[in-house]
N, C-alpha and C positions, 0 to 999 in steps of 0.2 A: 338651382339645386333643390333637391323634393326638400320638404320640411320634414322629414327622419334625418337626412343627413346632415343637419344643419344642428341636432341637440349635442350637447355638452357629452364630451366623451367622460366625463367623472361617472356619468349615470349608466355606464355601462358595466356588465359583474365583471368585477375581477381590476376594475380600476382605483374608481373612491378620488378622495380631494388631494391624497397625498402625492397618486402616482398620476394623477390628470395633472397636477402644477410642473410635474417633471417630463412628464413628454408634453406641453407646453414650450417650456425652456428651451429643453433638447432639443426637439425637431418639429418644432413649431404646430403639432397635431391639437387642437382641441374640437374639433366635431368629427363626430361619425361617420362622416365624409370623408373630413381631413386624412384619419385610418388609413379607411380603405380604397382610398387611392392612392396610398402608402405602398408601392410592392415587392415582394421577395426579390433580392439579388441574386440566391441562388434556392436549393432543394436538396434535403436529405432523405433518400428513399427509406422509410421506415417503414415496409416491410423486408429490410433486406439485414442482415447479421453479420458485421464481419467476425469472421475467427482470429483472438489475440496474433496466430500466427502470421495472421495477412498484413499486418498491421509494419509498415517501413517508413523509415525518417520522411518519405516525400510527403506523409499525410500529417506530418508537425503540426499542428493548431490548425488541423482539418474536422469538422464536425464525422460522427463515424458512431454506430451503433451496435453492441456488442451484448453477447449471453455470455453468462459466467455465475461459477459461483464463490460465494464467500468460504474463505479459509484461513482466515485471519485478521485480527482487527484490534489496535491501539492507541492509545493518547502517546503521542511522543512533544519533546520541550519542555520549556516552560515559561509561563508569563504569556506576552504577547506572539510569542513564536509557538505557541503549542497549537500544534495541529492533530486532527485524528485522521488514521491509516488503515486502511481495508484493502487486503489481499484478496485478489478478485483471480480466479484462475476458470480456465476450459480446458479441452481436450490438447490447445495448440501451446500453450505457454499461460503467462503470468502478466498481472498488472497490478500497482499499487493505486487507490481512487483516495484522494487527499483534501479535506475539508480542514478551511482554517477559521470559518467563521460555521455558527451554527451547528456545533458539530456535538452537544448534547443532545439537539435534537434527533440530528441526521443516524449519532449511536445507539441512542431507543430504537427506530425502525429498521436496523441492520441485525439479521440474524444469522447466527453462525449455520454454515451447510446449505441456506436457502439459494436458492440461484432469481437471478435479477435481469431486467432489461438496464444495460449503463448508455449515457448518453453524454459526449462529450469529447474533448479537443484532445487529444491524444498529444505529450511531449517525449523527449527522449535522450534519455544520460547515460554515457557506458552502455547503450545494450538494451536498456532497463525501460518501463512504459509505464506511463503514470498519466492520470486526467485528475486534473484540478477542480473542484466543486463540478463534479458529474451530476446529472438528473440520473434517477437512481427509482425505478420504480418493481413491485416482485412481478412476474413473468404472469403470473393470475391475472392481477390487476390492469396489466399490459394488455389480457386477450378479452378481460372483461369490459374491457373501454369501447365505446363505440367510436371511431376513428372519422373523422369527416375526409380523409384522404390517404392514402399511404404515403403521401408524397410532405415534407414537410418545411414549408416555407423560413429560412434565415432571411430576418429584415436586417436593412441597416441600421447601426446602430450609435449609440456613444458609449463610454466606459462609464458615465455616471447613469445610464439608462437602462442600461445590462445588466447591473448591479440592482438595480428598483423592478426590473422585471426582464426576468431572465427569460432566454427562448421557449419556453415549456409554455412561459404563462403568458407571453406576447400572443401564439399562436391560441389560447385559450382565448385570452381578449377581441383576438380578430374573428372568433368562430361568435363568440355572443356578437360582435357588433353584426356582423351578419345576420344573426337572426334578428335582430331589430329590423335592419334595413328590410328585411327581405319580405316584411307584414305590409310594405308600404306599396304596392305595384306600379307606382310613378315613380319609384325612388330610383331608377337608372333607365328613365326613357333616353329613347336612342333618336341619336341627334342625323344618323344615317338612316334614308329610307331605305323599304325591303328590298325595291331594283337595283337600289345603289351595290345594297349586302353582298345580293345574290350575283350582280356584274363581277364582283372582286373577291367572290368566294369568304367574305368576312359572318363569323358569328356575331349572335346579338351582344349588345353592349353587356347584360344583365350576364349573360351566360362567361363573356370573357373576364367580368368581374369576380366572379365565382371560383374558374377553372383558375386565375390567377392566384388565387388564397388557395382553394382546394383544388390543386387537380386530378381530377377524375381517371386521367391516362395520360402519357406522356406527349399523344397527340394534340389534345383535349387544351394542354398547358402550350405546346407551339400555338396553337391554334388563337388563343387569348392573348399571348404576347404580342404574336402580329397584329389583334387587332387594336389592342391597346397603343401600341405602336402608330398605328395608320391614325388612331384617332388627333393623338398628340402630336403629329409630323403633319396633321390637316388642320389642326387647328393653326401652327405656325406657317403653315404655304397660307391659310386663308388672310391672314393679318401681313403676311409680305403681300401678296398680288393684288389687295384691294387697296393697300396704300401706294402700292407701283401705279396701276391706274387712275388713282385719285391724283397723284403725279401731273399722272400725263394729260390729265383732263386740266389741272389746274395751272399747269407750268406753261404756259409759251416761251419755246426757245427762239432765239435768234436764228435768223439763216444766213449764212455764207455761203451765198451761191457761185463765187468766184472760186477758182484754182488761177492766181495773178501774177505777176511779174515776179515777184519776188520767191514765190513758191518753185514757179519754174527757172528761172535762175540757178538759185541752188542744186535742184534736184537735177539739171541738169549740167552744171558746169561747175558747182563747189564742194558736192559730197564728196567726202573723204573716202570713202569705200564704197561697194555697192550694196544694198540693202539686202536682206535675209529676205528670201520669201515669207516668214512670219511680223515681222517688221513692216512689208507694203501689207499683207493682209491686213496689219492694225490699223495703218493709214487710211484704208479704204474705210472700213468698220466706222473710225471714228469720223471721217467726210461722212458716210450714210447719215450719222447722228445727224453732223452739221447743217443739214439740206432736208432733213427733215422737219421741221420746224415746232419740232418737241425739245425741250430744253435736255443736252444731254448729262448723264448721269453713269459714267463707265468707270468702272474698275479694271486696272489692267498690269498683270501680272508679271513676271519676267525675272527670271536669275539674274543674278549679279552679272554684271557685263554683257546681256543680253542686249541693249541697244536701247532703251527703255528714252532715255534724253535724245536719242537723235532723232524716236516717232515723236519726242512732245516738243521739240524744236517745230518740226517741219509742220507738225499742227498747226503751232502758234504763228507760222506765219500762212495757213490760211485765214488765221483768224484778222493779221493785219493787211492781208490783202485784200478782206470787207471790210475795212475802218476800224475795227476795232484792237482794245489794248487787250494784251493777256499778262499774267503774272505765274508764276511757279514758288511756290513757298516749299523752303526745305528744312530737316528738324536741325539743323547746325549751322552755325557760322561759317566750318570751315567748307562743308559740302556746296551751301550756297555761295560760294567765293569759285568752288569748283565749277558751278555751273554757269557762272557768272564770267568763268576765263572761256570754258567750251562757247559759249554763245554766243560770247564777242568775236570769239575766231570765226564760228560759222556765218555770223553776220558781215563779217569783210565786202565789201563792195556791193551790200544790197542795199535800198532803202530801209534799211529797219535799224531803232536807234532802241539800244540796250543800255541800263542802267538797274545799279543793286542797292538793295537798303535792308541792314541786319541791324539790329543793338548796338553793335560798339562804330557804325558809320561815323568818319569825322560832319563835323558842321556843314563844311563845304560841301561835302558828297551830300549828307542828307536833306539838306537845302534843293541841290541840285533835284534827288528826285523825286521828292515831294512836290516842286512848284511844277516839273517836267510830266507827271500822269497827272498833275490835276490841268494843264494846260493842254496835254494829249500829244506834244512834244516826244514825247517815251510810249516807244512801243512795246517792250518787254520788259516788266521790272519782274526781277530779281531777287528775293528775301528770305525772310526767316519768320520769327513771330510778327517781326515789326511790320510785317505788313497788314496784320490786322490793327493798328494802333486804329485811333479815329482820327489823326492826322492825316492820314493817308487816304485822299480821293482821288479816284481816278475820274478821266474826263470822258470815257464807254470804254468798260471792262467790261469785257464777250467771252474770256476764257482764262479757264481756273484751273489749274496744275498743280496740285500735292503729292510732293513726293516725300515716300515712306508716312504713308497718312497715319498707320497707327502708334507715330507718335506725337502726335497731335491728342489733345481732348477735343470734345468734341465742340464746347462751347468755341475755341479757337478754330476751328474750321468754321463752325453758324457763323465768324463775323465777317469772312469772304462774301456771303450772299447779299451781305448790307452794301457792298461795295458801288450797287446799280440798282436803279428800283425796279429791273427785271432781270430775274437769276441772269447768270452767264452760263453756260457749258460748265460741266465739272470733267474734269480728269484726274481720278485720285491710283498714286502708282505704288507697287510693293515690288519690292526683292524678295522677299519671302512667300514659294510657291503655298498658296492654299490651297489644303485639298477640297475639291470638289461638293462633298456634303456640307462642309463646313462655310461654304463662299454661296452655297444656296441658302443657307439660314443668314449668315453676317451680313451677306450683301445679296442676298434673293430678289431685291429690286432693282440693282443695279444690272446694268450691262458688262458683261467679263468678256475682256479680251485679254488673249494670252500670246506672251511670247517664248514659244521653247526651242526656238535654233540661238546656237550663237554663233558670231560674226566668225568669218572663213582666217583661220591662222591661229587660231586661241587655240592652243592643247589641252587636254584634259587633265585636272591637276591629282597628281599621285597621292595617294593620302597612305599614311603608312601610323601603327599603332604600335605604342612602347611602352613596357610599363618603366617605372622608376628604377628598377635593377640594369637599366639599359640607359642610363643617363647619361655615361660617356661617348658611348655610342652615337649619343643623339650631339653632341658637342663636338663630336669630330665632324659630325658633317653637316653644323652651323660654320665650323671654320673652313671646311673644304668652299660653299657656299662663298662667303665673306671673301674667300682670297680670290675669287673670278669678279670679284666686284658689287655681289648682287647683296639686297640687303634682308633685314630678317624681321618678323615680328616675332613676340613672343608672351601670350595672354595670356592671366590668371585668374581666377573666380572672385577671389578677394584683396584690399588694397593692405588690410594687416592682418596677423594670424588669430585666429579666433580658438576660444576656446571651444565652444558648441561645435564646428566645424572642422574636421581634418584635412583641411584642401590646400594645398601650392595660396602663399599669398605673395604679393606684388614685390614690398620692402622685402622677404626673405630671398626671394628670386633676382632681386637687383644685387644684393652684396655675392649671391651665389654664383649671377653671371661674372660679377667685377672681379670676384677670387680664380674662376674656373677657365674665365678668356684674360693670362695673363698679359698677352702683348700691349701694348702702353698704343697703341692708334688703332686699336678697337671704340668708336665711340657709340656712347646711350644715350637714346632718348630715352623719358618716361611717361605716361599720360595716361592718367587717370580720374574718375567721374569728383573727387573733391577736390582738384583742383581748379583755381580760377579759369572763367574761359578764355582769358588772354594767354593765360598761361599753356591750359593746353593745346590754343589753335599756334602757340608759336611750338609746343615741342612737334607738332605734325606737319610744321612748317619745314622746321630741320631736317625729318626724317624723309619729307617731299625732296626738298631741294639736294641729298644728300649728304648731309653735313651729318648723319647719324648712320651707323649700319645698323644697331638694333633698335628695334622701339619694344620695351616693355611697358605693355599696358594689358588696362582690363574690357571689360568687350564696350567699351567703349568706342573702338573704333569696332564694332560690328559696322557703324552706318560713317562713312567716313573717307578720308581722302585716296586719290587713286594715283597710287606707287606703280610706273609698270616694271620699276629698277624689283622691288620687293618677290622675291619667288620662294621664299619660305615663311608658314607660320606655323608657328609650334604653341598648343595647348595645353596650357598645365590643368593638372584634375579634369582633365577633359570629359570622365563622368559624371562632373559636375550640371552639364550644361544638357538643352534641349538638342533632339537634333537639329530643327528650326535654325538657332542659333550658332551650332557648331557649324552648320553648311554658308550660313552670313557667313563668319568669322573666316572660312576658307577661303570665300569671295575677294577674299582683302588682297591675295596673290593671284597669278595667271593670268594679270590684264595686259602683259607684253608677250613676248614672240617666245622667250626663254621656257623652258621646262620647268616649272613649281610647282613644291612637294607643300603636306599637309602634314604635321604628326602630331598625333594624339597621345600625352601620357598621361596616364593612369595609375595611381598604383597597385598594386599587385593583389588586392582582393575584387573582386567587382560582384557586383547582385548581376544577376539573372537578367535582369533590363538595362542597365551600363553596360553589359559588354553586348547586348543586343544592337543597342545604338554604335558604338565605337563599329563593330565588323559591318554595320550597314554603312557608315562612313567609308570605311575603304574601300568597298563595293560599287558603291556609284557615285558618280557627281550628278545626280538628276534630280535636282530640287523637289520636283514633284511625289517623285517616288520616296523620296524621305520626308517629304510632308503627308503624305498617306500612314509612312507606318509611324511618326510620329505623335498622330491623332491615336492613333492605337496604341503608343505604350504609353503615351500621357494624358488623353483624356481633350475635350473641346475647350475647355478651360485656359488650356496653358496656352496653348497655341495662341502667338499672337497678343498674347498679353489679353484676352478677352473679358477673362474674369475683374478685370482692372480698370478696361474702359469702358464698358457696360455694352458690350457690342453680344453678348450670347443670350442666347434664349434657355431658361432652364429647363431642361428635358427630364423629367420622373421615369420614363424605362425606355425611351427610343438614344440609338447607339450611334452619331452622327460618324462612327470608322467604321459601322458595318452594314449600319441599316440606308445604303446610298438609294437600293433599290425601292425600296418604300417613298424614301425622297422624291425620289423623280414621278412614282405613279400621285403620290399625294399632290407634289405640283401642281401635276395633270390633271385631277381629277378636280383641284380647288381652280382652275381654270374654265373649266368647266362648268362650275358650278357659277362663278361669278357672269358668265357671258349672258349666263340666264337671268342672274339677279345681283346686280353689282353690287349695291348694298346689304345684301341677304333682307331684303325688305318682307319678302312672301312669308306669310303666314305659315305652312309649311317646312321654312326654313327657319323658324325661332329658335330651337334649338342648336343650327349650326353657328345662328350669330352669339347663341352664348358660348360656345365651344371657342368662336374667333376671341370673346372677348376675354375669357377666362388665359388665354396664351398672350394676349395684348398687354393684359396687366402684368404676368408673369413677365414679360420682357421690360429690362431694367430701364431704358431708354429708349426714344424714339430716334433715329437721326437721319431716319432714310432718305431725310433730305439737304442732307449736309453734308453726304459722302463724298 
């Protein structure tokens, strides 16, 4: 970064010591740099007027620009509550402009009859239009300003930043620190040469910095986004694809060159069904790995019930039909106890010797497989955290199975690789479809294989939305349900009622169901995340074996045992939840042959994005397609818990739910760029290697190779 953009933003006019310690604080800005690659979230066209009359509730606390003039004005209250009031009128109606701080000042430069430029967030009461500390300049002053754009950039902000410099004087700030930078003509060399520019139609970096603060024309302002854009989405493909490579340069994987007795055994005389053409497509994908002799590194996707255990089964045993052991770690007791019954059934009458080890293992069992992978006795172990203990060695682990990886940290995944002093295979599995731009950044080095059929006879589960005035409704036909036999979940947001929150909680819903299902052999489970894990793997024992028709719990059981009796789940506050998570949650039902329904209640108000998500629920069950628009109503963040496990990269203006297209050319074009020079070692390319590094540090974590 040039040395203009590196000085103290205090030394810029209109700043000073007081309001540099405060955007400091706030949003972390102290150089001239830091600013101005700070960017507008949106633009208010100032050269444009509304008239009071255009003005309707949809623009609530919408920035909006108005001519009017003064017709009245007074101190009202008293004490702390006295504010001063200026009737503001035009040709179309009336406005009242309400200061409560500064308002001796603001009453000197208010003249009665004078007409004004007003600038400010428009509310609305009865009818009535009022803007809260408007910028407030006369119509002279407004035409005698020389303007660096019509177009006028709102930054993000905080409410203690807003209040120390309000938008008038942020965009005053941003226009000096430009003229600083702007004396420096190295201060935004471009780290893209001119062939590059001109192959992809991009403006120069200096000019998309500019048009991004000021733009010049509406074109001018696309024109700069995308390229700010492209810059930011190539600095992160350059930092994924040169670590994918360095990967692959540095990893030797194992080869298993066999498909052996045991593989075809199964595959042909013990599968339970026949496989999905996306299912052998995986198998094959991950053999390509295995015979590659690159160590593999695959993410691989798949809805609830998509078959996801029967491709990492029949894996693990090509992995035992070259000598070696594999293992599958999963985030629960009871899950791994689940895979641990599947496994054992499918292994019946092969050579392959299965054994599980979780936390609450008795002595005997633990004994058993701890001396059994260290002796190599045990082909498939079976776990939970415990299998990263450092008790636990195996005698050649070749292959690594996480399933539901992100709920793992990451340090517990790194200690699977200690396992052998030459990586094994990884296969890390989700239920949760990611979308696409999102799994090019999380996992851009990994290998994605998807699976999006599901097995032949599964119906598609009915999802139906209720608010709370329909709560009988919904009780009659948990009991219709119940009296065929089948059994029911029924999930709340939280385990007590909260004050901060208005949501369905657990306890209120237990005595609700116990009053509202009088019949005396109704029975409940309950299971919830403060409860002991003995305790909750025995109440999903109950509700397994049948000895419960309901289970009230919280999403806890998002990742959790497979009921095929269970054909109803019913979500309380179901506003509450991501879609992500509401489409798990449904996953919990429709793993048998029967008809199950989904219902979502709500209560009777919902924002503009709650009930967005609710009607895309009953619309599809197609994991994917609700992980796309999910990225879009909530952001890279939530999904996936990202912000949490340090798996996202922070993006300053690229939109990973819209900008996929960019994604994919930036790839491309950092693909490119590395075949020529894998280090970005050339002289020429100094600039891209700081652009890689400036995104390398930005990203919270490394793990690319512990996925």
């Amino acid at each position: 970064m040039s040395g203009v953009l590196t000085r103290d933003i205090k030394y810029v006019g209109g700043v000073g010591e007081v309001r540099a310690k405060v955007l400091e604080k706030e949003i972390g800005v102290r150089t001239i740099g830091d600013l101005l690659t700070r960017y507008p979230y949106r633009y208010i066209d100032r050269t444009r007027h509304l008239k009071l009359g255009e003005l309707d509730e949809s623009m609530d606390n919408t920035y909006v620009q108005l001519r009017c003039r003064v017709v009245g004005k007074s101190f009202v209250g008293e004490g702390s509550r006295r504010r001063f009031v200026v009737e503001a009128v035009d040709a179309t109606g009336s406005a009242e402009l309400i200061w409560f701080q500064g308002i001796k000042w603001i009453e000197k430069r208010v003249e009665m009859g004078r007409e004004y430029i007003v600038f400010g967030r428009p509310s609305f009461f009865r009818g009535r239009i009022s803007l809260v500390h408007p910028e407030i300049e006369t119509v002279e002053q407004c035409l005698s300003r020389k303007q660096e754009s019509g177009f006028q950039g709102i930054y993000p902000s905080t409410e203690r930043l807003s209040q120390a410099i309000p938008v008038k004087a942020m965009q005053t700030i941003i226009h000096n620190a430009w003229q600083i930078a702007s004396t420096d003509a190295s201060a935004f060399a471009d780290p893209l040469s001119e062939a590059l520019r001109r192959k992809h139609g991009l403006i120069t970096l200096r000019e998309a910095i500019y048009n991004i603060h000021f733009p010049q024309s509406s074109e001018l302002l696309r024109q700069a986004q995308y390229r700010l854009k492209f810059d930011e989405l190539l600095g992160v493909q350059l930092t994924i694809q040169a670590r994918r490579t360095e990967r692959h340069v540095r990893n030797d994987g194992f080869i298993f060159p066999r498909v052996g007795d045991n593989f075809n055994a199964f595959y042909h005389n013990k599968i339970p069904f026949a496989l999905t053409g996306a299912q052998q497509r995986v198998i094959k994908e991950i053999r390509a790995d295995m015979i590659s002799g690159r160590q593999m590194n695959r993410l691989l996707q798949g809805d609830v019930g998509s078959g996801k255990t029967m491709v990492a089964f029949m894996t693990m045993l090509l992995a035992v039909d070259n000598g070696f052991q594999a293992c599958i770690m999963a985030p629960t007791e009871i899950l791994a106890r689940q895979h641990y019954a599947s496994m054992q059934r499918f292994a019946e009458g092969l050579n392959v010797r299965v054994a599980i080890l979780t936390g609450s293992s008795k002595s005997k069992e633990r004994r058993a497989s701890l001396s059994g992978v260290a002796s190599g006795e045990i082909d498939i172990l079976i776990g939970t955290h415990a299998l990263i203990e450092d008790k636990v060695q195996f005698a050649n682990l070749g292959y690594v199975v996480i399933d539901e990886q992100h709920r793992f940290g990451v340090e517990q995944r790194a200690k699977l690789w200690t396992k052998n002093q030459q990586p094994p295979h990884i296969l890390v599995m989700t239920a949760t479809p990611i979308p696409r731009t999102l799994a090019m950044t999380l996992y851009g080095d990994l290998e994605v294989s998807v699976i999006d059929e599901l097995p032949p006879g599964r119906q598609p589960i009915r999802t139906f939305h209720y608010y709370d005035s329909s709560r009988l409704k919904m009780f009659g036909f948990l009991r219709s349900e119940i009296a065929k036999g089948r059994q029911v979940y029924i999930v709340y947001p939280l385990i007590k009622e909260s004050e901060k929150m208005d949501y369905k909680d657990l306890y209120d819903g237990f005595e609700s169901i116990s009053r509202d299902f009088p019949l005396p052999n109704y029975r409940i489970a309950v299971c919830h995340g403060q409860m002991k894990p003995e305790d909750k793997d025995a109440s999903m024992a109950q509700f397994k074996s049948g000895e419960a028709d309901i289970m009230i719990a919280t999403s806890v059981i998002e990742v959790g045992v497979d009921v095929p009796n269970a054909t109803v789940m019913v979500i309380e506050s179901a506003e509450r939840f991501g879609l992500s998570q509401l489409h798990q949650l449904r996953g919990r039902v429709g793993r048998g042959g029967e008809q199950s329904y989904c219902i979502l209640m709500s209560g009777d108000k919902l924002s503009k994005e709650g009930r967005a998500r609710l009607e895309a629920m009953c619309a599809t069950n197609d994991g994917f397609r609700l992980s796309e628009l999910d990225l879009k109503l909530r952001g890279a963040g939530d999904i996936h818990g990202t912000q949490q496990s340090g798996d996202a990269f922070e993006l300053n203006i690229a939109n990973l739910a819209t900008d996929n297209q960019i994604m994919q050319l930036t790839r491309d074009v950092a693909l490119e760029i590395l075949a020529d020079d894998p280090t970005l070692a050339k002289p020429e390319n100094s600039l891209l290697r700081e652009l890689r590094e400036r995104h390398h540090r930005r990203e919270r974590i490394d793990f690319s190779d512990i996925s």
